[in-house]
N, C-alpha and C positions, 0 to 999 in steps of 0.2 A: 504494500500500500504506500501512495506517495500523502503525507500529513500537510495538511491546510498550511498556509506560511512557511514552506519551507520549497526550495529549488536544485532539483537534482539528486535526489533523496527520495528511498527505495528502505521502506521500514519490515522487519520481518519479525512479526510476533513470536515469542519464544517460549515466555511464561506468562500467559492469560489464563481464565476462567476455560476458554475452548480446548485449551489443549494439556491443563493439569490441574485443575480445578482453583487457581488463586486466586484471591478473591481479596488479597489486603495489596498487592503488588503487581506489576509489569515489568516486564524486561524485553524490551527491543533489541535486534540489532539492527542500528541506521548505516546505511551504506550510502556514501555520497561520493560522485562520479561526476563524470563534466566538468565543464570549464571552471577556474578557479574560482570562490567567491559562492558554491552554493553552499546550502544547508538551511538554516534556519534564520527566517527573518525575526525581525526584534515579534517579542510576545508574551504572553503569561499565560498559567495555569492557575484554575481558580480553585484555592482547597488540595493544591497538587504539587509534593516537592518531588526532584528530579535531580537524578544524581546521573552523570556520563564521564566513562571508563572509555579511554584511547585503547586502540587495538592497533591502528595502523593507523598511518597518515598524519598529518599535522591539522591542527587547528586552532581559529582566534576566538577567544570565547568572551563575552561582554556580559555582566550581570550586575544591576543595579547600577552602572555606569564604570566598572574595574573591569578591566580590558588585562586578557591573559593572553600566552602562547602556549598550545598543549601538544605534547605525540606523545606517544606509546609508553605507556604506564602510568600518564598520564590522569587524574580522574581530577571533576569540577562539581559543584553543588549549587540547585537552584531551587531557592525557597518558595513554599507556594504565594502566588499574586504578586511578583516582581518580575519585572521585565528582563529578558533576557535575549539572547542572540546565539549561534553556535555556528561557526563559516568554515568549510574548507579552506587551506592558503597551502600553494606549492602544487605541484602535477601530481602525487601522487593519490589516489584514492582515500579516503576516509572512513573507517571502519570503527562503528563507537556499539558500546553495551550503555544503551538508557533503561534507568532503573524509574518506575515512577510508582509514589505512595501517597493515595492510594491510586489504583489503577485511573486512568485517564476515563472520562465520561462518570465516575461511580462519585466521585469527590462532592461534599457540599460546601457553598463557600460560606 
């Protein structure tokens, strides 16, 4: 699935309700490919924190206005109802584990 506000980015459910019953948590892997510069446009989560684990590739990550440089081994944390950003930078592919709590849609703000 490619997620609303975000560019070039190819999300694969890993641990949802569908495929192992969680029901407090999410775990994606976002794969971002293309031209430099995609991923995720500025945004929030209402009622929803969100943690992302580098795997591969580099990335500029902005939250709450702190602007980061992340690769591999890399991990960032983003509080629920604060804006935030997550960009590819460099040619190589971008391979992140997003953890969200609680899962995305189930949250109340």
């Amino acid at each position: 699935m490619t997620p609303d506000d975000h560019v070039g980015t190819v999300n694969k459910r890993l641990i949802v309700a569908e495929t192992v019953g969680a029901r407090r948590m999410e775990v994606i892997l976002g794969i971002v490919e293309g031209p430099e510069g995609g991923g995720s446009l500025p945004h929030q989560h209402s009622g929803v924190e969100q943690a992302n684990y580098v795997l591969e590739g580099r990335a500029r990550v902005e939250v709450a206005g702190q602007v980061q440089e992340l690769g591999p081994g890399d991990m960032c944390f983003f509080p629920a109802n604060t804006d935030h950003a997550f960009t590819r930078i460099g040619d190589e592919p971008l391979r992140v584990l997003v953890i969200y709590s609680p899962p995305l849609g189930t949250a109340r703000a």
